[in-house]
C-alpha positions, 0 to 999 in steps of 0.5 A, a space after each residue: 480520550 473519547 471524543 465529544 458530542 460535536 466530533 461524534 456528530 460530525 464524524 457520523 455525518 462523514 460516515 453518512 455522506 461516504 454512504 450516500 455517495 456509494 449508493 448513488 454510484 452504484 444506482 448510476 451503475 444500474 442505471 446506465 453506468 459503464 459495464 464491465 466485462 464479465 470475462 476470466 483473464 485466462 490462467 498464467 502459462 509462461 513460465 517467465 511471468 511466474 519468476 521473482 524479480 530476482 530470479 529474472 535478473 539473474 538469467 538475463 545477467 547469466 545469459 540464459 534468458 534475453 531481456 527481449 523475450 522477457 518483456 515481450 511477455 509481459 507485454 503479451 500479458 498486459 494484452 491479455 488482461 489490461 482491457 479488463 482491469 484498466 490497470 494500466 493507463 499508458 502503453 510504452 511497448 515500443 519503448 520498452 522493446 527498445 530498451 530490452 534490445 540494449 539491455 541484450 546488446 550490452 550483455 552480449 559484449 561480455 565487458 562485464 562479468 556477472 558479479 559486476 552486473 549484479 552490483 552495479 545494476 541489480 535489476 538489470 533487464 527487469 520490466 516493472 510498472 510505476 504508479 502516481 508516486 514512485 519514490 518512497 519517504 523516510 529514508 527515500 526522498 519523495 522527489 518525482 511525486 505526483 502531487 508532490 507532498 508539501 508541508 506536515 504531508 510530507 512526513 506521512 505519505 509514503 509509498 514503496 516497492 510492491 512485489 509479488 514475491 518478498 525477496 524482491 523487496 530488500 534489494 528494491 528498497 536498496 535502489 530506491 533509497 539511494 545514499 538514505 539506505 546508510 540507516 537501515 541495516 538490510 543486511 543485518 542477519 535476523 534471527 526471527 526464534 530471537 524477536 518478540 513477536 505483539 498481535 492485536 486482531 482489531 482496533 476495538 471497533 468503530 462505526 466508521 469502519 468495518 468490522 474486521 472479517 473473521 478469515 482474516 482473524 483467523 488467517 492471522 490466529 493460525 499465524 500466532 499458533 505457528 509461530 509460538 508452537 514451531 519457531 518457539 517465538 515469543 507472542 503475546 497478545 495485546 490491546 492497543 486503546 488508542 488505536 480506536 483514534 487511528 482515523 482521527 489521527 491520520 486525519 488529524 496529521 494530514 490536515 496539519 500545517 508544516 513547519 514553515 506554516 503553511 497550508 497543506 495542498 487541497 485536493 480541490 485545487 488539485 482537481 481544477 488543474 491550472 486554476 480552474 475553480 471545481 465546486 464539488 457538489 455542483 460535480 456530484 449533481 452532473 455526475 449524476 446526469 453523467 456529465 462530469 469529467 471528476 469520478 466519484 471519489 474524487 468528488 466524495 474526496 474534494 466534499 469530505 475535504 472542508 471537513 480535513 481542514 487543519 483546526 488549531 485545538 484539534 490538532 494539539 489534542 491528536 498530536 498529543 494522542 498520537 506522540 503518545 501511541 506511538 511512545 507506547 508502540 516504540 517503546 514495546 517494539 524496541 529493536 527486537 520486536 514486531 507488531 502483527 495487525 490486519 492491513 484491512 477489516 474485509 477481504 478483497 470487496 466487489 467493484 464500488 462497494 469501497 465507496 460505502 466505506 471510504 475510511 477503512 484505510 485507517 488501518 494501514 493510515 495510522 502508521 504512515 500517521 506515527 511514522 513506523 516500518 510497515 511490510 504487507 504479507 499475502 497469506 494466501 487464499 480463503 475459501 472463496 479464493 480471496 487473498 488474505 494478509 495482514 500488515 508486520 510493523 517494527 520500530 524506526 528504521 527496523 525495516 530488515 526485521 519486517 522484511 525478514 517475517 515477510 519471507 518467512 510468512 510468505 514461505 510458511 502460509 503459500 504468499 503470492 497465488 498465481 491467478 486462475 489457479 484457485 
């Protein structure tokens, strides 16, 4: 099915307009943008920060490390390290320290042995950080979303639990999906020699996106050789055509009306807050000038958006293509079966450079489009020490298989590396 003149056309316009706006924002950089710090966060060295969420858990639960000195050294580090990243955008130390003490007060009591502890409150005494949307969709309901997802939207955004370690994941995926965790099956026992193992090294290639880097090719090739010459899993190689579509499709389901007929939230008005009307152009030129209060993507996001906007006849002819690779994924997958793919065509990118290729999320983006589990795996480091991944993905509801080649991948190619190590 390929696309017609016209969808071609504007689709390079797109790609055009993407580029324009990353240009201009790193000449605004040049040219008087805010400068960062070319400082090295300093390496790691409390024992403390290095542990699994798990493994935090149970020495507070055992007794053996107070939740006060475990937050207080994530505190320290957020210190350390947040000025340069801005990774957090609001302190609640004092909070936090309170809500330690308690945890440490209720434990000192004894009224509860460890096995109780551990069932009632897994993660008892942990510190963790939320980002914009903290519930996850599918079996997890989306209440307490910001902005909350209306409509078709509403079955394609999703978020999950983000862990450095993989045995943090399941048991996360547990609490957050509260009475909805009935249709996974977490604890089922995975025998990963016994799964059917699919891999495809790139979608065929777009000029909307970038090219697929080859370490990360070859990161996913050294996992293809392991698992067919050490686990003596099953592999094969596969060309999945329609995947080449996987912008449009996204594009395509997010733009859609729900059920009820109604029109998906606009970014736009998102941006006005409160009814304040935004014209997006008239933003870029202030941006320009340095007198807008909007970032440059979310100026690119709110221009590219009349272009999202749901169309009839274009909807019908990517929601065809889509129930279709998504039959064609599930039916391959079975309940047996995992689809190894890049999570995305670079390694990590230099600040802005993002900005010149705003769509090559659609690696990941398709499969919040066709609705399928999806678990991200570090690989390590390449050569630079960039971190590589790719993405496992499985059929309905087979979350515990992905999970499962989650774990092993992470014990077999190093998974997480502690920063400043490299």
């Amino acid at each position: 099915m390929a696309p017609s003149f016209t969808a071609r056309i504007q689709l390079f316009l797109l790609q055009a307009l993407g580029f324009l706006i990353g240009l201009v924002g790193r000449a605004a950089l040049v040219l008087g943008g805010p400068k960062f710090a070319s400082k090295t966060p300093r390496p790691v060295t409390e024992p403390l920060l290095l542990l699994s969420g798990m493994q935090l858990a149970k020495l507070i639960r055992q007794r053996k490390v107070k939740c006060i000195d475990v937050v207080q050294a994530y505190i320290n580090r957020i210190k350390d390290v947040n000025p340069m990243i801005n990774g957090i955008v609001k302190y609640r130390f004092e909070e936090a320290m309170k809500e330690a003490h308690a945890v440490d007060q209720k434990l000192a009591e004894k009224q509860e042995d460890e096995a109780t502890l551990e069932n009632k409150w897994p993660f008892l005494g942990v510190p963790l950080t939320v980002k914009e949307a903290f519930q996850v969709q599918g079996v997890v309901p989306n209440k307490g979303q910001f902005p909350l997802a209306v409509g078709a939207q509403e079955l394609f955004l999703c978020t999950g639990p983000m862990c450095r370690y993989a045995e943090d994941l399941a048991p996360m995926l547990k609490v957050m999906a509260g009475p909805g965790i009935k249709m996974l099956k977490l604890d089922t026992k995975v025998h990963l020699k016994d799964l059917k193992f699919y891999w495809m090294e790139h979608d065929g290639g777009s000029f909307l996106m970038s090219k697929v880097d080859q370490d990360l090719i070859l990161a996913q090739k050294k996992v293809v050789v392991h698992l067919e010459t050490i686990l003596g899993a099953s592999v094969q190689h596969v060309k999945l055509k329609k995947m080449k579509y996987s912008l449009q499709l996204w594009i395509t389901m997010m733009s859609a009306k729900g059920h009820d007929g109604k029109e998906p939230v606009k970014f736009v008005d998102l941006l006005g807050d409160h009814g304040k009307h935004v014209n997006p152009l008239w933003e870029l030129i202030k941006w320009c000038l340095g007198l807008s209060v909007y970032t440059i993507p979310s100026i690119g996001l709110a221009l590219l958006e009349e272009k999202l906007r749901y169309n009839n006849g274009k909807y019908h002819k990517f929601k065809a293509l889509e129930e279709s690779l998504r039959k064609e994924l599930v039916e391959m997958l079975g309940d047996d079966g995992v689809f190894l793919y890049p999570s995305h065509p670079t390694v990590a990118p230099k600040h802005h450079v993002p900005l010149t290729r705003p769509f090559n999320f659609a690696y990941t983006g398709v499969f919040s489009a066709l609705g399928l589990p999806v678990t991200q795996c570090p690989l390590g480091l390449n050569a630079k020490g960039l971190p590589l991944g790719i993405q496992v993905v499985a059929g309905p509801f087979n979350d515990h298989l992905t999970l499962a080649v989650a774990q092993y991948l992470e014990k077999t190619f190093g998974g997480w590396v502690c920063p400043g190590k490299f």
